[in-house]
N, C-alpha and C positions, 0 to 999 in steps of 0.2 A: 514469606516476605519479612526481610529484617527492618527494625524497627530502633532506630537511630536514639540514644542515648539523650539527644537536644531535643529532638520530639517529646521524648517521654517529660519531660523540665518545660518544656511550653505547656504541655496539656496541666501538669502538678499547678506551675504558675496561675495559668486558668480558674482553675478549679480555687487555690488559695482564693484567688480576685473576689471572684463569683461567692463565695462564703462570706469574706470581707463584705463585698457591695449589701446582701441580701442582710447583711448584720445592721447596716447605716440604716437601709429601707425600712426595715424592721422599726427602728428607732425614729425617724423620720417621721413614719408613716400613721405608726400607733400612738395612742397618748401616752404620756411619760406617769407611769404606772410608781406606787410605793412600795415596789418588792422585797421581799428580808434582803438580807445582807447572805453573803457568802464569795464564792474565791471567785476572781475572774475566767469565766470560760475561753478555753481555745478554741478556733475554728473548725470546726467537723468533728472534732473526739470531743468538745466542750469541756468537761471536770472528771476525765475519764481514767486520767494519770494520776489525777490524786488518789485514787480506790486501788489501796495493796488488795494481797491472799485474804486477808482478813477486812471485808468493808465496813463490819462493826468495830470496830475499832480504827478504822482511817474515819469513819464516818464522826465517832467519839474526839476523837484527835483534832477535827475541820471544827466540831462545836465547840471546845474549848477557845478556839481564835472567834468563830465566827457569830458565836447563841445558839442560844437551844431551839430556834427556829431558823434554818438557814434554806436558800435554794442555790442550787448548783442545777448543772447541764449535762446529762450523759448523753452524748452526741448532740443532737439539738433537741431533746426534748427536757422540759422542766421538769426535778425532780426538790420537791420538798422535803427536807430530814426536820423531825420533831425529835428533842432529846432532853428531853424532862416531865415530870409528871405534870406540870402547866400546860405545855404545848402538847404533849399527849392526850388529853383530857380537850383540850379545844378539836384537836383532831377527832376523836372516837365519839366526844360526848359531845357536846359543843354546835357543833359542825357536823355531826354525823352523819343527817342525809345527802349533804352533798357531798360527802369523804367517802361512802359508803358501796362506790360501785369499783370494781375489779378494772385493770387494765390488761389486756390480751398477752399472753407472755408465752414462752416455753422454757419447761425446765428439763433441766439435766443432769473399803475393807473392813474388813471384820476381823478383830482380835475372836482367841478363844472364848472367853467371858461373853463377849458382845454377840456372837454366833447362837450359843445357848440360850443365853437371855432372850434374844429374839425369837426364836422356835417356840419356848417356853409361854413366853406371850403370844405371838402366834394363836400356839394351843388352847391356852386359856377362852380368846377372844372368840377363836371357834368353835368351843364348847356351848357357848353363851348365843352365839347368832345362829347356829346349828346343828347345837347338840352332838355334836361327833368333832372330829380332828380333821384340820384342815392341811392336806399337802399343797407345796408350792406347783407340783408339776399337775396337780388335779384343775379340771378346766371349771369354770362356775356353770358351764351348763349343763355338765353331768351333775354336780348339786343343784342346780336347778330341776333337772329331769327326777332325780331321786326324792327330793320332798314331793314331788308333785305323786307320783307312785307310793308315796308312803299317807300324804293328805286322799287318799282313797282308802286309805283301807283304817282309818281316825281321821275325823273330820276338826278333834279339838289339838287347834294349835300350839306347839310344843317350844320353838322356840321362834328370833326373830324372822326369818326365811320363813316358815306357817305363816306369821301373818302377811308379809307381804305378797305370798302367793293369794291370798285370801283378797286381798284387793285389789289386786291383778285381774281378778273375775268379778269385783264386785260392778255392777252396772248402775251403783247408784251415786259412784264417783263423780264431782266435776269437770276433776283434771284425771283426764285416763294414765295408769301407769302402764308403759309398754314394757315388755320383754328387755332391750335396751337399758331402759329407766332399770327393770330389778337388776340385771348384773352388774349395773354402776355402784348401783347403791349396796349390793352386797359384798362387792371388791372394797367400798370406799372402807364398811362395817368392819372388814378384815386386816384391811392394812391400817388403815387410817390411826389406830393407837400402837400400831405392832415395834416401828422402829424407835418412834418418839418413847412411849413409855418404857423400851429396853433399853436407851441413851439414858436416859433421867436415872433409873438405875444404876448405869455405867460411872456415870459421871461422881453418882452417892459413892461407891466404891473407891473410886478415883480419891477422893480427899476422904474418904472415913482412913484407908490405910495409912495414910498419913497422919493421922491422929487416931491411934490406937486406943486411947483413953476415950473417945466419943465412942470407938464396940464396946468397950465394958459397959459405959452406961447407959447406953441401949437393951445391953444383955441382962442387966439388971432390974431395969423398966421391964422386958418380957417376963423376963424369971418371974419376976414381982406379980406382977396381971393374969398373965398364962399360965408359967406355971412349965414342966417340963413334962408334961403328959401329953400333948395336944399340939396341932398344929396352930397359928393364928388363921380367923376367919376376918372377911368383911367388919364384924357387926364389932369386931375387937377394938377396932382403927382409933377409933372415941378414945380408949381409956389409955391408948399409946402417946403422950403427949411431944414426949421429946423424938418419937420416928418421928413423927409428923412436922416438929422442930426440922430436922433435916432436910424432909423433900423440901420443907419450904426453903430453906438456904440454898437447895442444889437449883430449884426453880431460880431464887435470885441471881445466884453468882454462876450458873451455866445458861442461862437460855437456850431452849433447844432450836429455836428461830429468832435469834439475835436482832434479826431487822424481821417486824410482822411480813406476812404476804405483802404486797402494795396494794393499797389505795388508789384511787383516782377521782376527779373533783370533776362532775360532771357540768357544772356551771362556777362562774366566777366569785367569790368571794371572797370576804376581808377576815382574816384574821389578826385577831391582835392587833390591829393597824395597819397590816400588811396588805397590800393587793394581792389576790391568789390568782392566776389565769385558769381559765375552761380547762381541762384536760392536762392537766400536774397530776405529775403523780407522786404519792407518797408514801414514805417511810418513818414508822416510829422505830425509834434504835431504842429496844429494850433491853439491851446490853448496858444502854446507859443510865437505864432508869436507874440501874439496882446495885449500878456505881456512886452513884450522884452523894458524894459527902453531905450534902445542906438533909440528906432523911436517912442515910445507913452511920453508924459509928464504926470505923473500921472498914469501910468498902469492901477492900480488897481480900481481908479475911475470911476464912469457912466459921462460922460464927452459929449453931444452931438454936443458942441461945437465948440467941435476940428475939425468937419468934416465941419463947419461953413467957419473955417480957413485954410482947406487944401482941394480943393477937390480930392481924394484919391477913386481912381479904384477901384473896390472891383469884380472887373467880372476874371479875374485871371492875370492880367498885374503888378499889386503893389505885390510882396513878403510877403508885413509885415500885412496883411490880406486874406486871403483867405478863403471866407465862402463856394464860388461855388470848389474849387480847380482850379487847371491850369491846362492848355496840353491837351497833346488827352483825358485826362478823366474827365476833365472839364464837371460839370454838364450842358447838355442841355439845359435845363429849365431855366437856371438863370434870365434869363429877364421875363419872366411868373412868376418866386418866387418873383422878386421884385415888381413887380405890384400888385400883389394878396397882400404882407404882405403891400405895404403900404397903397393901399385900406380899407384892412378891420383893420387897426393900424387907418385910419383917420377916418374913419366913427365913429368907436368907439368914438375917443376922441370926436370927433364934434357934434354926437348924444348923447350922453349922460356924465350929470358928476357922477365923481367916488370917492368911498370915503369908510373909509375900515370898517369892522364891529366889532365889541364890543370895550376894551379898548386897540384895540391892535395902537402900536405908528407906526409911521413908519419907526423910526430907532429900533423898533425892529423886523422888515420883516430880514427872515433867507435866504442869498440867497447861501447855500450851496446846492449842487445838486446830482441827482441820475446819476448816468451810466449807458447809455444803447444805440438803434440803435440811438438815439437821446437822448441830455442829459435835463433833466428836473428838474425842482425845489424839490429839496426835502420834503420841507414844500411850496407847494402851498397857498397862502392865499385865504380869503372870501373879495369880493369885493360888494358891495350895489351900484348899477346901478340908475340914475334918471335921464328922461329924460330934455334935454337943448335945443331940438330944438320945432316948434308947433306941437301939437298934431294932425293934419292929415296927416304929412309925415311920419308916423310909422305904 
């Protein structure tokens, strides 16, 4: 049946109408609420055309015109952006129980460096929840099957997977853990720091080549502390002031989730003056915390310095960074991510020097980025590895 060109244009008209009318009734019908400021939404896409490839920074770009607390429409529903350490801090802390519940979502390359890095962490992380090396194509219930075969023949548990096989059988649980419940939790064990803390790496790399003079004096700080006998451990991290200098810069000026997960506001509240409706949902753009001129000198700078001269929280207690987020949904893990990136951050520099390959300069490294569950370099460079310490510690 064909289907006439005019039809399709009365049904579009419709539909506009029907948007338009339900937009008036809307307004009509509810009370005339004190909502923040932001752009005006269109009919059925709402503020959907203003969000480029990059929403952390369209997002950054709308607050500049509209506050650090704006709402916009992504299709018709209300989405709140926070973007500053004021409005962040009412969100997370503030406000927390009602900011505090999830909204129902779906989500959706690898240079050389990036490929390694990840396997290497990978490894790491599986040594530590299972005492052995975890393959991608290995299923979690053959590691399941296999502790439980190995919790028979030693009953004292060896690494995370023991224990939680251990209370899998315990009966004196409230909340029972099913079979289900352990391979979530031992998948989440596995990945959950694997791509994030090989980015945060990635990213250190990305701007140390660009300032060569930031390797020397980190390889100096090692020499100094370490020592060229010895690999760096954990318990070293303390006496490394200026590594730590760095992550903390690359956590400011990379975020690895630009915009937190979303929030959602399960009852109506006021913030700042603001009316908040039931069921907004929200985003803090922590891309812009650690932009915001009024608390960084130099924003836009790789600056490791600064953290030389301030030591500055970054577990979720400071506002004007937040790599873990804050509150009840404050990443778990944060003390595990920071040890893991600055481990394999120091090992790196201390094991080997770096140095880039063909004529490429290092003020011409591109450090514009992709979007996505984590943000990555766009243009990853090539990096030529040589080792700096003796040749039987490798």
């Amino acid at each position: 049946m064909e289907i006439s060109f005019s039809s399709v244009f009365i049904a579009l008209a419709w539909l506009l109408a029907l948007a338009i009318i339900c937009e008036v009734m809307n307004h009509v019908v509810c009370p005339k609420r004190n909502v923040p400021p932001g752009p005006r939404p269109w009919p059925i896409i709402g503020n959907l055309n203003l969000v480029g490839s990059l929403p952390h920074e369209s997002l950054h770009n709308l607050s500049q015109k509209y506050g650090d607390l704006m709402l916009l429409k992504f299709g018709s529903k209300p989405v709140l952006i926070a973007s500053s350490p004021e409005m962040a801090k009412e969100i997370l802390k503030t406000h927390d129980a009602i900011f505090s519940s999830r909204p129902a979502l779906t989500a959706g390359k690898k240079n050389f460096l990036r490929h390694h890095l990840t396997e290497f962490i990978l490894s790491i992380i599986s040594r530590m929840v299972m005492s052995g090396t975890y393959h991608r194509d290995e299923s979690i219930e053959n590691l399941q099957d296999h502790h439980k075969a190995k919790g028979k023949e030693d009953s004292v548990p060896k690494d995370m997977v023991d224990v939680l096989l251990q209370l899998v059988d315990d009966p004196n649980l409230e909340v029972k853990i099913t079979t289900d419940n352990l391979m979530g939790l031992i998948l989440d064990l596995l990945t959950g720091g694997t791509d994030t803390s090989a980015t945060t790496v990635e990213w250190a790399f990305q701007e140390l080549v660009r300032n060569p003079n930031m390797i020397e004096k980190a390889n100096e700080e090692l020499d100094r502390t370490i020592g060229k006998g010895r690999w760096v451990e954990e318990e070293d991290l303390s006496q490394l002031p200026f590594i730590e200098a760095i992550i903390k810069e690359t956590f400011r000026l990379h975020p690895l989730t630009p915009l937190i997960p979303p929030h959602y506001s399960i009852e109506e509240c006021n913030v700042v003056g603001y009316d908040i409706p039931k069921g907004t949902m929200v985003f803090v753009n922590i891309w812009s915390l650690g932009r915001n001129p009024n608390y960084w000198d130099r924003p836009e700078e790789f600056i490791p310095e600064r953290f030389l001269e301030n030591d500055i929280n970054i577990k979720g207690k400071n506002f004007t960074m937040l790599p873990f987020c804050s509150g009840r949904r404050r990443c778990p893990g944060y003390s595990f991510g920071i040890n893991l990136v600055g481990t394999t951050l120091a090992n790196l520099l201390h094991g080997f020097n770096w140095r880039l390959t063909g004529d490429i300069k290092p003020e011409e490294i591109s450090m514009k980025e992709i979007y996505g569950l984590t943000t990555h370099p766009e243009k990853p460079i090539s990096k030529i590895m040589e080792p700096r310490l003796p040749l039987h510690l490798y």
